[in-house]
N, C-alpha and C positions, 0 to 999 in steps of 0.2 A: 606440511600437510597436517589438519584437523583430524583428529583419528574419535572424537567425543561422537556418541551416536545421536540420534535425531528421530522422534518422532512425530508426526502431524496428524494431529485427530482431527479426522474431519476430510475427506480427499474431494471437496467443490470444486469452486472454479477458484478461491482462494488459494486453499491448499493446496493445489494441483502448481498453481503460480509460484506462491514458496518452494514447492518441492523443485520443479523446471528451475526456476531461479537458482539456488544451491547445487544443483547441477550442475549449471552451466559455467558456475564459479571456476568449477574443477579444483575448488580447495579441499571440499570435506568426498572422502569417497564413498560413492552410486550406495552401497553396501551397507554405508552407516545411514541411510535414512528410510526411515517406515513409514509408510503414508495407510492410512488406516480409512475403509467407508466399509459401510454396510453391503452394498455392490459392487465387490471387486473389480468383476467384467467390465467395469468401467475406468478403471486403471489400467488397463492392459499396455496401454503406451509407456506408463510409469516402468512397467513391471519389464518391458523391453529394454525399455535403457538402464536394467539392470538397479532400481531401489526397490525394494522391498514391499509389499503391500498386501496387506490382511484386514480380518474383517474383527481383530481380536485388541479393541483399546486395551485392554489390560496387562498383555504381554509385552505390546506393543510401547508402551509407558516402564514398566516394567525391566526391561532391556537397553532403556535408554538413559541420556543424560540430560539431553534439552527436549522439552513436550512443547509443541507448538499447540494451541485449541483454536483450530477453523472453524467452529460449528456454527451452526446459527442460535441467536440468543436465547430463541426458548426452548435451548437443546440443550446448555452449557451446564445447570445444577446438577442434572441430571450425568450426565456424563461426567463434572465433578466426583459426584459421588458413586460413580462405578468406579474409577481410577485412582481415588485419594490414598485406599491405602498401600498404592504403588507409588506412591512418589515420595520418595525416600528422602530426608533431609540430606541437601547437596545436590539434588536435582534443582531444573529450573525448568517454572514455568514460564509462559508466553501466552498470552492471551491476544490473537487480533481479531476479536468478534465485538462489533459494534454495541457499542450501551453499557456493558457489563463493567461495572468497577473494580478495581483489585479488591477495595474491601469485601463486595459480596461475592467475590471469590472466594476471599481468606476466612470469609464463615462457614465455606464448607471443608477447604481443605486445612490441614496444619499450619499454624501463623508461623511455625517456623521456615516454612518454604519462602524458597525465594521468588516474588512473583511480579511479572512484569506484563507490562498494558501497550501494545503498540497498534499502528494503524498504518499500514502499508497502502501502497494501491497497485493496482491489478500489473502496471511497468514492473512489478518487481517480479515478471517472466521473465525480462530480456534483461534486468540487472540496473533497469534508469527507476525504479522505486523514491519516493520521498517517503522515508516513515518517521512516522515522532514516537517517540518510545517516555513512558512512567515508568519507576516499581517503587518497589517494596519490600525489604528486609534482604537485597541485596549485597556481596562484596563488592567493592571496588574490583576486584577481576573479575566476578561477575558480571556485574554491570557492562564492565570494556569489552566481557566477551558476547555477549548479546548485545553490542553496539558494532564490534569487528565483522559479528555475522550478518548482521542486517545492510554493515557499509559492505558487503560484497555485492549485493541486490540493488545499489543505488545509495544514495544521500541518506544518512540516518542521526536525527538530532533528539535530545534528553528535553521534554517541555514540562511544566507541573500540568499533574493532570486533569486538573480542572479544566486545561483547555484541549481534551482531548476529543472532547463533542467538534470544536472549532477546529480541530486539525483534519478532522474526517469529512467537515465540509469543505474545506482549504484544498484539502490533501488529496481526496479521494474522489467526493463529488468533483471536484475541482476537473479530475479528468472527462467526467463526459460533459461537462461545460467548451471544456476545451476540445474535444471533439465536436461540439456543437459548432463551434468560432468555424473550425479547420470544417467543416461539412458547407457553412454558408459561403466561406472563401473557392470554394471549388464549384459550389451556384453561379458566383458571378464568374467566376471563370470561364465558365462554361459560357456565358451569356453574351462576353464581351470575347468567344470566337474559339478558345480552347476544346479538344477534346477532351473526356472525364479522367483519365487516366493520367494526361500533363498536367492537366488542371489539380488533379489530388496532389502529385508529386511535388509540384510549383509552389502550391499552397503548404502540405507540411515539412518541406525542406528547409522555407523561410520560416514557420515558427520557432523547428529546431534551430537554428540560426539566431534566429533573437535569441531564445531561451539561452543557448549558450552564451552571448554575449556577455548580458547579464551576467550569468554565474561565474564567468572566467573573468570580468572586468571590474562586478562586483557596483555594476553602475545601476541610477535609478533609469526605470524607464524610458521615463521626462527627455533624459538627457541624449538618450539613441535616438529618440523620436526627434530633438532639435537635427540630430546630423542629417536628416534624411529629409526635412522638411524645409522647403527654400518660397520665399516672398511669391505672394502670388504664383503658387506651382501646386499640380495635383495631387500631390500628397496631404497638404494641409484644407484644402478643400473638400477632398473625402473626409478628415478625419473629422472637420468641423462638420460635416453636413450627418455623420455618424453621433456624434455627439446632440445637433439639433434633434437627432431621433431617439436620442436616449439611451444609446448605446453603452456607459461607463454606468448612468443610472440603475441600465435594467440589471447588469449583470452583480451592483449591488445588491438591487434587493431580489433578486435570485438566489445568493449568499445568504442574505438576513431569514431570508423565507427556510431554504432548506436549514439555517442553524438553527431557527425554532421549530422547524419539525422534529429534529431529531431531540429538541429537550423535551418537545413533548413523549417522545417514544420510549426516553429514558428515563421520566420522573412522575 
């Protein structure tokens, strides 16, 4: 058992997922994490399953070891510098608020804090998270230990952070893309005679399915799609007739699209 306490500035829909997530671990206990919003009343679920939730960033940071910052971007200097002079050298921060660099972090708080840049997605309620995690001026047990906490929440890999605009398009958007896929699969579904509910089920049982293949077998795509796909048979005729419509194309430049919006948001 993790006995290190935990606070999350910020109690959105992000934060709210972090805190649920760590929960759900059952490694760090209910009692070591603070989840902090201006509107309590709206934590009241948190506060039933027993973590802690105030409207006080300061105490909040204060009493802890690890500071999560959920807030949204143009909320971050500011709350920076309500809490900086509570973050004690040997605390660690966490940064998963979109845009924000650890450098224009470390110009407000102490460059000697240990400061880290991650990008989770919203799966990290239920513990299937992919996050990419940067820092800066971290230990090696640091580092492993804000890597140990985030592999509880899901998949958690170390990328430089220059590609950390590209992970939150990958990573993050990545999910309601994917939602998108799994929404159109349960259209035809429906079309070709399913009710909506076998047809959702039918639909995201098989992506979970590929998805793990993949990650358990460690294969490209390419190479499940050949086992599945046989001479003149409907598999490869949807897939070509999906491709005739642009299908691998669009969801590229859907990718390229969303990655230069978000350079524009951040430069």
């Amino acid at each position: 058992m993790n006995h290190y306490k935990i606070a999350i500035i910020g109690g959105g829909n992000l934060g709210v997922a972090i805190a649920t997530g760590i929960m759900k671990s059952g490694d760090i206990p209910t009692g070591n994490i603070t989840v902090t919003r201006r509107n309590v009343g709206a934590l009241q679920s948190l506060s039933e399953a027993g973590i802690n939730i105030t409207a006080n960033n300061k105490k909040a940071v204060a009493d802890s070891d690890i500071i999560f910052l959920a807030v949204k971007p143009y909320q971050i200097k500011e709350v920076l510098k309500e809490i900086k002079e509570d973050i004690a050298p040997g605390k660690v921060l966490i940064s998963v608020v979109t845009g924000v660099t650890i450098e224009e972090m470390q110009e407000v708080i102490s460059p000697e804090i240990a400061v880290f840049r991650a990008m989770p997605n919203t799966a990290i309620a239920i513990g299937q998270s992919m996050t990419c995690i940067s820092y800066s001026n971290a230990s090696q047990e640091q580092a492993s230990q804000v890597i140990a906490l985030f592999s509880y929440l899901g998949e958690a890999i170390l990328i430089d952070e220059a590609l950390m605009e590209a992970a939150t398009v990958l990573g993050a958007c990545g999910t309601a893309f994917a939602m998108r896929y799994i929404r159109a699969n349960i259209q035809g579904g429906i079309e070709i005679g399913f009710d909506a509910v076998t047809a959702r089920l039918i639909a995201a049982q098989t992506i979970r399915g590929a998805a793990e293949m993949l990650i358990m077998n460690g294969t490209h795509p390419e190479s499940e799609i050949d086992k599945v796909t046989t001479p003149k048979g409907c598999t490869i005729a949807g897939l070509n007739e999906m491709e005739h419509q642009g299908f691998s194309s669009s969801l590229i430049r859907g990718l390229i699209t969303s990655y230069r919006k978000i350079g524009k948001m951040t430069h």
